[in-house]
N, C-alpha and C positions, 0 to 999 in steps of 0.2 A: 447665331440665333436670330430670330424673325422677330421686327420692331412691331410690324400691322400685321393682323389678319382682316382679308379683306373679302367680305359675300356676297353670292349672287344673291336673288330674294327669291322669284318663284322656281319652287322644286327643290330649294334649298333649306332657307330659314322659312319660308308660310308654303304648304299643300293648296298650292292655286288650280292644280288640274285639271282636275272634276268642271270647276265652275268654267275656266278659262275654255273648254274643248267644246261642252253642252252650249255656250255660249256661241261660240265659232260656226256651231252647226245650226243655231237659227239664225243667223242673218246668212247663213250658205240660202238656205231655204226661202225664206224671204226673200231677200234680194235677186238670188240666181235661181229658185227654183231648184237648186240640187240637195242631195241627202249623202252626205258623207259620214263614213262610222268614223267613231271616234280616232280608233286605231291609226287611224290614215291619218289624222288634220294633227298628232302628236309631233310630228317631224317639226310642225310651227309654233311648238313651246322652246319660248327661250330666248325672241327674237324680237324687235318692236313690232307691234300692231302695223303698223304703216307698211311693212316689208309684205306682210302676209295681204291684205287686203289686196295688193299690187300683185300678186303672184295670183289669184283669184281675179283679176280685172275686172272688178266692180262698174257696174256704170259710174257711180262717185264715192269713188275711196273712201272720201274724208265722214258721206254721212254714216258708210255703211259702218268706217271704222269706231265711231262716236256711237253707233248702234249697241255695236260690240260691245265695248266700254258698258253702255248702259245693262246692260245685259249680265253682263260680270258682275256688274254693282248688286242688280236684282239675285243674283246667285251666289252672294259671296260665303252666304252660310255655309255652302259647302268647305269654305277654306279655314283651317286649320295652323297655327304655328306647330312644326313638326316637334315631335317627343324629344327631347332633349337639349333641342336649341339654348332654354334660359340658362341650363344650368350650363353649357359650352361658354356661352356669353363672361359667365362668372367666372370660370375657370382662367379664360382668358385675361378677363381682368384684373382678376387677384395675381397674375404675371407680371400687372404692370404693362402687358402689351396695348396696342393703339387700334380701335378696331375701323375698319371701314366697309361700304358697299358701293357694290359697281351692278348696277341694273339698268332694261332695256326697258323698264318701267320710267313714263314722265315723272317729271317731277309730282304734277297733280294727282298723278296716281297712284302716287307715295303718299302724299298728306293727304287724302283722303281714306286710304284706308284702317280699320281701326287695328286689326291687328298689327301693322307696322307701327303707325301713331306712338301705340305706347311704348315701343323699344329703339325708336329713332334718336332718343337721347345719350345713347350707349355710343353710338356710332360719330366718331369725329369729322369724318369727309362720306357725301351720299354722292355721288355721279351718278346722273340718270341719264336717259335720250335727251334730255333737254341742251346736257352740255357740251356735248361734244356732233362735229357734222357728221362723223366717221360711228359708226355704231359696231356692237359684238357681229360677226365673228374676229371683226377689226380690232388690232389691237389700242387703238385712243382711249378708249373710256378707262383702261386702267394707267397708260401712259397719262393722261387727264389728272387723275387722283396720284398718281408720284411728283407730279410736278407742285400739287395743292398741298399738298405734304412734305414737299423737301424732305423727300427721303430718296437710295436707290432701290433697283429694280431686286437687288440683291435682298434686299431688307423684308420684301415684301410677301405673303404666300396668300394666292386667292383658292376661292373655294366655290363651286358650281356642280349642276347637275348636269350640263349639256358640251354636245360637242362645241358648240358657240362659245360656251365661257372657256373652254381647254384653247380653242386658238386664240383665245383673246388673248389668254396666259401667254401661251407662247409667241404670240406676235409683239408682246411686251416683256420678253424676257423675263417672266414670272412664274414662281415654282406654281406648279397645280396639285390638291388636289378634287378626287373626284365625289360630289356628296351622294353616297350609292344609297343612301336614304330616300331620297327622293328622283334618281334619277330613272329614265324610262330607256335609253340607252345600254348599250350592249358594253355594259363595265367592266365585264370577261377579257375583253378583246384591247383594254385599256394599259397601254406598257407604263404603267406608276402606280403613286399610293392610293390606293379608295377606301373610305372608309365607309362600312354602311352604316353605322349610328352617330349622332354627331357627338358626343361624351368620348367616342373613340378614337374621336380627332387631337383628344388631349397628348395623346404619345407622338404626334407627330410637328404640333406648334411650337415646342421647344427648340426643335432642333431641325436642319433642311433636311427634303426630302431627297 
């Protein structure tokens, strides 16, 4: 039986999409002069800001990425805690299980947002970008969080929408699975368990996958 369940955040537990993509595409515009549909700039959810701005070669990374950020902020109305996360949360907890999150979210980009804010107290260990040098698809950030935990890798089962978080998993010896809830990814093609509602994840936290 699994001691932690551990989550990603965007795509997962908050609907970041919408704001995070519409975001991405005005400082494309801005900055580069280019117009990207949406469709195309989705491959870059799930990953730190810093990765993406760099694949784009900004003239300066950092302001364009601080742009972004801002930009998100200005559009966060679009975002949403997805339909059944609270009561997944409880479910979980009335197990007595340990929750944790592994996101490529800063730290400040965690305590400032309000949707997370008020459910951040659920969560025992947060690893963000901030902790670790190694980032998702790498597996550190959840290696990071086993070690803050004394626990093993056995003990552990993470939960994401993207291919990033599945090799995070498996680059840490960690059961996966996939939150088909939120992901935009081809979960068809996906050899393990996906759940697409998160209440649905209750038949699978008991016991490994």
């Amino acid at each position: 039986m699994y001691k932690i369940i551990v989550f990603d955040v965007d795509g997962t537990i908050i609907d970041t999409e919408r704001a995070t993509l519409m975001a991405l595409q005005e400082v494309l515009k801005e900055d580069l002069g280019k117009e990207v549909p949406e469709e195309e700039l989705a491959v870059f959810l799930g990953i730190p800001g810093i990765y993406v701005v760099n694949h784009f070669e900004f003239i300066d990374p950092a302001s364009s990425l601080k742009k972004w950020v801002q930009h998100m902020d200005r559009l966060r109305g679009h975002n949403q805690i997805f339909d059944g996360i609270s009561e997944l949360l409880s479910i979980i907890e009335n197990r007595g299980l340990r929750l944790g999150i592994v996101t490529s979210r800063t730290r400040l980009e965690c305590d400032q947002d309000p949707l997370l804010k008020n459910m951040m107290g659920q969560f025992e260990c947060i690893i963000t970008a901030d902790d670790t040098v190694q980032h998702k698809p790498s597996g550190a950030p959840l290696i990071k969080l086993l070690d803050l935990m004394k626990v093993d890798a056995a003990d552990v089962l993470y939960i994401g929408d993207t291919v990033y978080d599945l090799q995070c998993a498996r680059e840490a010896n960690i059961d996966f699975i996939w939150a088909g809830w939120g992901s935009k990814h081809d979960v068809e093609s996906f050899e393990g368990p996906v759940a697409m509602h998160p209440v649905n994840l209750s038949n699978f936290i008991g016991h490994r996958v």
